[in-house]
Every structure is written in structure tokens, then in C-alpha cells.
DOLOKOL-317165 format. One line per 5 residues: their letters; for each residue x, y, z of C-alpha. Coordinates in steps of 0.1 Angstrom, whole numbers, plus 5000, padded with zeros to 4 digits. Each point is the difference from the previous one (the first is absolute). Example, Ala and Ser with C-alpha at 12.3 -4.5 7.8 and 13.67 -1.06 7.14 Angstrom:
AS = 5123 4955 5078 ~ 5014 5034 4993
END
This chain:
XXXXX = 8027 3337 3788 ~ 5003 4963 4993 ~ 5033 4982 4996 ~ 4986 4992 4963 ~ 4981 5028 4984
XXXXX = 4976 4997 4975 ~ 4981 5024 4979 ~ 4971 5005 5030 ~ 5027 5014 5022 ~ 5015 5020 4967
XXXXX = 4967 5016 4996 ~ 4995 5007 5040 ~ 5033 5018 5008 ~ 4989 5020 4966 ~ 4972 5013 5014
XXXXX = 5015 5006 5031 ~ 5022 5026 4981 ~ 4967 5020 4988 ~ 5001 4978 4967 ~ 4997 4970 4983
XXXXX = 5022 4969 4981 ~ 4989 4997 4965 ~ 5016 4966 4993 ~ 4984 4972 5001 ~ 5024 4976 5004
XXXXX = 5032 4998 5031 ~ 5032 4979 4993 ~ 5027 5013 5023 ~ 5013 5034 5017 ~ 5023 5009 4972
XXXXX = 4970 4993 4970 ~ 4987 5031 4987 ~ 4965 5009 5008 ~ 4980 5032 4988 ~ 4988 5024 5033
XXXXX = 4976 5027 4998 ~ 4998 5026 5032 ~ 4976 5026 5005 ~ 5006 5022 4978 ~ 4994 4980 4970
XXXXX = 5040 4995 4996 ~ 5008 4971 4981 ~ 5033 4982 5001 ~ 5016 4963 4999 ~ 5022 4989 5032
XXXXX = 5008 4970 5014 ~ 4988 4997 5033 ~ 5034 5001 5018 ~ 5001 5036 4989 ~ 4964 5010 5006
XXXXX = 5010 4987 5038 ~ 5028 5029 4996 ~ 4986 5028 4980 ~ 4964 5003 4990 ~ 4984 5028 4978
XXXXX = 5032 5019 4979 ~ 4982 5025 4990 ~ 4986 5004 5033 ~ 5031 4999 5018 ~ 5016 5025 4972
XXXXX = 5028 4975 4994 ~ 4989 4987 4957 ~ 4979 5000 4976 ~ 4976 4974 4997 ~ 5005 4995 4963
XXXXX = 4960 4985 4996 ~ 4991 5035 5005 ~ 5015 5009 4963 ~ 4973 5000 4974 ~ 5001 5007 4961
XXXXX = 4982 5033 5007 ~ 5026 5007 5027 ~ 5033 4990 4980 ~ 4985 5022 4970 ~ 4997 5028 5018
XXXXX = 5034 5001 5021 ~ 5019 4989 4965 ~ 4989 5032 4985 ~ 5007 5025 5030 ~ 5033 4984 5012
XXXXX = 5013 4991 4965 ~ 5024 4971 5014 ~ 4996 4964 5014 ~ 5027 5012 5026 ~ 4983 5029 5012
XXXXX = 4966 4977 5007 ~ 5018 4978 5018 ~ 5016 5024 5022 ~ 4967 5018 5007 ~ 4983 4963 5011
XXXXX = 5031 4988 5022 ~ 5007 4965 4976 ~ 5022 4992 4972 ~ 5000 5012 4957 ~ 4996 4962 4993
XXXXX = 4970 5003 5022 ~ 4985 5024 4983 ~ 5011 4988 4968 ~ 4983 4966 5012 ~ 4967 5014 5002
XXXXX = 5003 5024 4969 ~ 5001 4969 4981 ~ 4970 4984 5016 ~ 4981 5026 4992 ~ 5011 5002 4965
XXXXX = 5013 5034 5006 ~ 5021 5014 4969 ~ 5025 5026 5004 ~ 5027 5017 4982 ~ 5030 4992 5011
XXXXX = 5021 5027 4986 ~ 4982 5028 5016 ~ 4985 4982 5035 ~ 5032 4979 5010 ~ 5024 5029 4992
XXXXX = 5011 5021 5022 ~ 5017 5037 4993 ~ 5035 5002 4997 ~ 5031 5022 4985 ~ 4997 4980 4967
XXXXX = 5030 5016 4984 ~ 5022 4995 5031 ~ 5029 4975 4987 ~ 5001 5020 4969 ~ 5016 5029 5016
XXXXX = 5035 4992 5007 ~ 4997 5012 5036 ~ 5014 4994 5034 ~ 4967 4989 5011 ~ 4998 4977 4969
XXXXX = 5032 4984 5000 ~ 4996 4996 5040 ~ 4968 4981 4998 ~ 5005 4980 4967 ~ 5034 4987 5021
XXXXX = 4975 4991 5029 ~ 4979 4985 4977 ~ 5027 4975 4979 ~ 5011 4990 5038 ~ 4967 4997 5014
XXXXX = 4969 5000 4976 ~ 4986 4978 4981 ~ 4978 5006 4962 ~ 4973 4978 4990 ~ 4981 5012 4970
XXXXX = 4990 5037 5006 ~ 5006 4997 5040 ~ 5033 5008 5021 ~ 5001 4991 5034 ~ 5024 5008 5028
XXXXX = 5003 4980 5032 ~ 5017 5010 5028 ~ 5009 4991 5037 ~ 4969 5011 5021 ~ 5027 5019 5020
XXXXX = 5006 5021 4965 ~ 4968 5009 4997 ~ 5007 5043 5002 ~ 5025 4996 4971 ~ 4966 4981 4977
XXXXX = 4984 5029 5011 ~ 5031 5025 4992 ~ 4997 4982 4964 ~ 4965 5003 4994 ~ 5000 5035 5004
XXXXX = 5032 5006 4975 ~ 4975 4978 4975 ~ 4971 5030 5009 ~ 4975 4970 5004 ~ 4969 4989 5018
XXXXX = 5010 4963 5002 ~ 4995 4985 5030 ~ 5025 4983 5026 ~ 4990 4965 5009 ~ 5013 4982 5030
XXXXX = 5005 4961 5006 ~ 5021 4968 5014 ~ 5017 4977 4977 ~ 5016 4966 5011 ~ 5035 4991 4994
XXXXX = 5023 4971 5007 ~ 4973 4993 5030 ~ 5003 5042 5012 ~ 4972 5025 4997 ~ 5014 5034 4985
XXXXX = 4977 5030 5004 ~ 5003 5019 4966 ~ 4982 5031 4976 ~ 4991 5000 4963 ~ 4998 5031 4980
XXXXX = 4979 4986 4963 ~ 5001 5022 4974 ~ 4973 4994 4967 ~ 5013 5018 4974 ~ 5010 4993 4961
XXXXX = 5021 5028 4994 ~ 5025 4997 5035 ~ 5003 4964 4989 ~ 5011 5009 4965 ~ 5021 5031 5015
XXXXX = 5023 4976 5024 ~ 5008 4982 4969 ~ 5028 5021 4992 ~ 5014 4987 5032 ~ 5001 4970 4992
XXXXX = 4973 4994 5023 ~ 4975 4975 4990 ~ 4985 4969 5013 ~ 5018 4971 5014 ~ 5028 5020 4997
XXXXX = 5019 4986 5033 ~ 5021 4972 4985 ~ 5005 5021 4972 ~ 5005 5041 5004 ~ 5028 5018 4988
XXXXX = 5002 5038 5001 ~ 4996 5014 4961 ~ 5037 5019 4985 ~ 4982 5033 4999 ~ 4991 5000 5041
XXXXX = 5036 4986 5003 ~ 5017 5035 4988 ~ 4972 5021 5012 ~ 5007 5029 5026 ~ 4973 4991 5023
XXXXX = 5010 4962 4999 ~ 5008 5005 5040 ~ 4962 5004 5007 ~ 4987 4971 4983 ~ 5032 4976 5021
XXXXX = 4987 5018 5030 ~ 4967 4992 4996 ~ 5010 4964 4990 ~ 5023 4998 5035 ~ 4968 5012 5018
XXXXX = 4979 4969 4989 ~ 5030 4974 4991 ~ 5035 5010 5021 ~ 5010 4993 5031 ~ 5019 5035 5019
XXXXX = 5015 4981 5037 ~ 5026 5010 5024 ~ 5018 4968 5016 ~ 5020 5001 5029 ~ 5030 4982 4993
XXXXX = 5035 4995 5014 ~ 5007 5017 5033 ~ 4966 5019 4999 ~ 5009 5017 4969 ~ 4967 5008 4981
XXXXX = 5002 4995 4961 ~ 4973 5007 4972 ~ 4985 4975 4978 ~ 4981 5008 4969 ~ 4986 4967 4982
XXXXX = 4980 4998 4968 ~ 4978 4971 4987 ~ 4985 4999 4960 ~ 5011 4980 4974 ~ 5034 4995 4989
XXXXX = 5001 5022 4970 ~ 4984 5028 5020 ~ 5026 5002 5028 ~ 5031 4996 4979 ~ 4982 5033 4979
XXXXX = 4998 5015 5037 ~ 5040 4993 5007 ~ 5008 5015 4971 ~ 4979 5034 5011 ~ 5015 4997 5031
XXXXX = 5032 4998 4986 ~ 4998 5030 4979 ~ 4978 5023 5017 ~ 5019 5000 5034 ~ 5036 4992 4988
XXXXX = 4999 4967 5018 ~ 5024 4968 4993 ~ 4976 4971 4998 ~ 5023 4978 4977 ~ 4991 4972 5023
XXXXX = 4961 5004 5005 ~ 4981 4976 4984 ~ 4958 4989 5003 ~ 5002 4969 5023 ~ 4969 4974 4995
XXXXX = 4984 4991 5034 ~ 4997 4963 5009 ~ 4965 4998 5013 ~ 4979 5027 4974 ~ 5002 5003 4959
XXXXX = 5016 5039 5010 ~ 5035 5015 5000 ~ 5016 5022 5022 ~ 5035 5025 5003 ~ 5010 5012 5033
XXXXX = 5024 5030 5007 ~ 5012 5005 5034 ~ 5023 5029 5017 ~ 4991 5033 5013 ~ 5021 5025 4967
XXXXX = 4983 4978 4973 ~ 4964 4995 5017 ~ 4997 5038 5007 ~ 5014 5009 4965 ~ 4976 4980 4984
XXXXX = 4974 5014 5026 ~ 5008 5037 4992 ~ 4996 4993 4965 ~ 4967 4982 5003 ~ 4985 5025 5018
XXXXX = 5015 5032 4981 ~ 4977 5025 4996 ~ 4974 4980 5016 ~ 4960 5009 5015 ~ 4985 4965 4998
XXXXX = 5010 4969 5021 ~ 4994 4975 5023 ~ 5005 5015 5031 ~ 5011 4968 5025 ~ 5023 4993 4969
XXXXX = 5016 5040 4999 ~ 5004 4992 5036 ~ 5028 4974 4999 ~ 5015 5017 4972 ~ 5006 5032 5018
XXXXX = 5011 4976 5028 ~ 5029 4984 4980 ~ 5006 5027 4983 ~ 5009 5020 5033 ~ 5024 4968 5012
XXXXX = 5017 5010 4965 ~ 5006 5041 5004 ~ 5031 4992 5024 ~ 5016 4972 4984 ~ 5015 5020 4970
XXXXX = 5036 5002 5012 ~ 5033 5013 4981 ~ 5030 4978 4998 ~ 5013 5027 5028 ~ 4976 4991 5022
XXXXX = 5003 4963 4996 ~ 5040 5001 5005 ~ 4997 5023 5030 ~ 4973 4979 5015 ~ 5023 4967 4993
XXXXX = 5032 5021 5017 ~ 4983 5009 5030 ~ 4976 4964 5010 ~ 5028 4977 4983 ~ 4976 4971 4988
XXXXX = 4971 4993 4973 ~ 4979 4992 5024 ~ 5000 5030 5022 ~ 5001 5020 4972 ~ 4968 4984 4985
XXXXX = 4981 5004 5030 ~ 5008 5033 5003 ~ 4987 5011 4966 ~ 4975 4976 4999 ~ 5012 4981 4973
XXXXX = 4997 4961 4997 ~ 5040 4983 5000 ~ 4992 4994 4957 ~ 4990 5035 4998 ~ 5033 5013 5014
XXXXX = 5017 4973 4978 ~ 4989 5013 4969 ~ 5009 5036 5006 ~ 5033 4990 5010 ~ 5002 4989 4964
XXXXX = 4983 5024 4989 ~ 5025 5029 5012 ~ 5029 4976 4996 ~ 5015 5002 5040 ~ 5024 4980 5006
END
């Protein structure tokens, strides 16, 4: 080829590939032209990606969307009831289709053809698998109208699925990148169409733009299964870490993030329902995001609040349930009697030795000298 192509040499390495260029007109390698190949496949390229990948349909890899006609559209619209499922059956995207369906002037009713099926009374039902997912949910979904979305890490992508069967639905899982602060984050979206589960979550408090704003309603506060909505919250919004610390000493961090109101409502659970002093716990606003955050730290109150959490449990993150059974295993030895703590202090003589040995951090073994008042 020629240093400077022109439409000639467009139309020649055309036909070299068994078809033809029906443009008329060349301005540059990345300018859309319209190809044909042999099999009558029409589709528009530029001709840096002809160079690369020729025929789609041919080479299995898309759908040349020229192919859809009215007569085609029509006829899949009845038999596969939803934009989604065309897509999915042609290899491109619902706006795509959607694209095309307008073209053509296409009418359809969107209650019963963008609607998938679903358990439609499911957040009525004051259930573990209700409470668990509507927690998810206020952490991690979003409402817009009559749709709920959920987005997760692409590496979280068996729990979406783990969720979509609880909801009983056909729904689809869709995959993609997203670009933040200059990095490319792999993620999955769950979208749900569907009037009554939007109406439903309203009990929770959850409705749209609710992320500067949610607060848990006084009747979830008080309920018994209040433990499996938090849980399902600390799946989507909490942070379970061990940290290694002082002398090698691991310790267990559990952080939350919501609004300020919503974590001072979570202290006060915490507070009650595991018997916990947190007089001096308090949401923090962080400096670089509109969000606040409470952090509680040591191995006794991390796996209290953990065996609480997860009381009675048979939905969770897994990765999650990991480090929680991690930390809470640093935690089953460190329950000592004032006994124990004298006898160790007679025999190894100093604070230091004696935190090492029961793998407490020096403030740790401050406090429960206080505690048990040794002098």
C-alpha cells in the first residue's frame, strides 16, 4: 500500500478480502467507513480496524448491528420478551438494541418486555434473607425510579451471583471497567426493573440518593434480626483487617463508613447488643470524601462484635467471613483471669514480657491492670 491511501487503495484491499468498500469517500485510518464482505454482512469500521479484524460475524466475534431489520426486531421482541435477552443472544449492548428499536419505530411495553421475574414480595417478609440483602443494598445499591442496581468488585462477582439467586430472578450479570482517579477497576452490576422491590426497600429507608443522607428507621433499630441487615451492610460498606502491630502482635480492625447519623445509630447497637463500652466512639468525617467513618480496633471487641454479626448466620461474603474467623481466632486465648495475669507478672517480672507472652499490646495490659486493680 501507498504511504497515503486513498479511496482506490480502500476499495482494492476490500476486494482482496472477498468483498467490497461501500464508501465513497477516505479521510484517514481512524474515519469510519461502511465494509461489505461476501456474505452480504454489512458493518461500519474504520479502516485501522478492518486492517485487524474483518467480517464479525464471520469471525464469530459481534454482531453486525446493519443486519437488524424491523421484521427482525418484531419478531425477537415477542419471543424473547426483553431488550436484555436480545442483546445477549446478538453479542452487543441493550442500548444497542434499544438504538435500533427506535429507528424502526418499534413500540413496546415496557412493563411486561423490560421486566424481568423476580420474588416480588421478598423485602416484605421480615427474613434473614431480606434483612441480609436490603443491608447490602443501603451499603451498595443504588434506586433510580423503578430500577435497583448493585455494583460490585469484579473479584465479588460469586456473591452478585449468591444474591441473585436469594432474589429467585432471571436478571442478568453484566461485566465492565470503570476509571477512577486515573485506575481502571474491573467491576459487576446486578439491575433490577421492578416497581414493587423499589417501593418494598422503602421501609428501609432505602431510596434514591440516599448516600449523604440514610439513616436506619426506629422499627429496624429494635428488631431481632437487626444483626443481618449490619452484616449485610459490613459486606458492601465495612472494612474487617488484621494489622500487625507492635512486636509482631496481630490485632483486628473493623471500620465502618456511612453518614454520620447512621454510624452513631450503629454505636449505639453495638453498644447494647454485645455489652460493649463505646463511651468514646464517635463518626469521624474524612478529609478527602463528603463520608464518615468509626473505627474499632482490638482482638475481644472486634470478635465480639463479629460473633454477633454473624449469629445465626447462612449468607455472607465469604473473603469477608474469612478475616473475621481470622481475628476472631487471635481473640479465643486472650481472655485471661486476674490469676492468670498476676501469676504471669510474678513469674516474667515486667510488662513487656508479660505482653508478649499473652499477645497483648503494652496499652492492652495497661488497662487490665486497672481493670483488676493490681497493684
Amino acid at each position: 500500500m501507498p504511504s497515503k491511501l486513498t479511496i482506490s487503495n480502500i476499495k482494492t484491499f476490500a476486494e482482496s478480502k472477498g468483498g467490497q468498500c461501500l464508501s465513497t469517500e477516505y479521510i484517514n485510518a481512524k474515519h469510519k467507513l461502511t465494509w461489505c464482505c461476501s456474505n452480504n454482512h454489512i458493518w461500519d469500521s474504520s479502516y485501522d480496524n478492518a486492517l485487524k479484524r474483518w467480517c464479525g460475524i464471520c469471525g464469530g466475534t459481534r454482531i453486525i448491528l446493519k443486519t437488524f431489520t424491523k421484521e427482525l426486531l418484531t419478531n425477537e421482541l415477542k419471543e424473547l420478551k426483553t431488550i436484555t435477552a436480545i442483546a445477549n443472544k446478538y453479542g452487543t449492548t441493550p442500548a444497542n438494541v434499544t438504538k435500533y428499536l427506535n429507528k424502526f419505530n418499534i413500540r413496546r411495553n415496557r412493563r411486561n418486555n423490560s421486566k424481568h421475574y423476580y420474588d416480588l414480595n421478598l423485602f416484605n417478609k421480615d427474613t434473614e434473607k431480606s434483612f441480609y440483602i436490603a443491608g447490602f443494598l443501603a451499603a451498595d445499591g443504588s434506586v433510580f425510579n423503578n430500577c435497583i442496581n448493585l455494583v460490585l468488585a469484579l473479584k465479588d462477582e460469586g456473591h452478585l451471583i449468591k444474591i441473585k439467586n436469594l432474589l429467585n430472578t432471571d436478571a442478568f450479570i453484566t461485566t465492565g471497567n470503570s476509571i477512577y482517579q486515573g485506575k481502571i477497576y474491573k467491576f459487576c452490576r446486578l439491575s433490577l426493573y421492578s416497581k414493587e422491590l423499589v417501593n418494598q426497600l422503602k421501609r428501609f429507608n432505602i431510596v434514591r440518593n440516599k448516600t449523604k443522607i440514610y439513616e436506619m428507621p426506629e422499627w429496624l433499630i429494635i428488631h431481632p434480626l437487626i444483626n443481618h441487615f449490619l452484616r449485610g451492610y459490613s459486606d458492601g460498606d465495612f472494612c474487617w483487617r488484621i494489622h500487625k502491630v507492635e512486636r509482631g502482635i496481630n490485632r483486628m480492625i473493623f471500620k465502618l463508613l456511612g453518614t454520620e447519623k447512621f454510624l452513631n445509630q450503629c454505636i449505639s447497637i453495638f453498644s447494647k447488643q454485645c455489652n460493649l463500652d463505646l463511651s468514646n466512639k464517635k463518626a469521624v468525617k474524612r478529609k478527602d470524601a463528603n463520608v464518615y467513618y468509626c473505627d474499632f480496633g482490638g482482638n475481644i471487641i472486634c470478635s465480639k462484635l463479629a460473633l454477633w454479626l454473624y449469629k445465626d448466620s447462612t449468607i455472607y461474603l465469604e473473603r469477608k467471613r474469612d478475616i473475621v474467623l481470622s481475628g476472631c481466632e487471635l481473640a479465643i486465648h486472650k481472655e485471661i483471669t486476674k490469676d492468670k495475669l498476676i501469676e504471669t507478672f510474678t513469674r516474667l517480672g515486667t510488662q513487656i514480657a508479660v505482653a508478649k507472652e499473652l499477645g497483648y499490646s503494652n496499652s492492652r495490659i495497661c488497662q487490665l491492670i486497672k481493670e483488676y486493680q493490681i497493684q
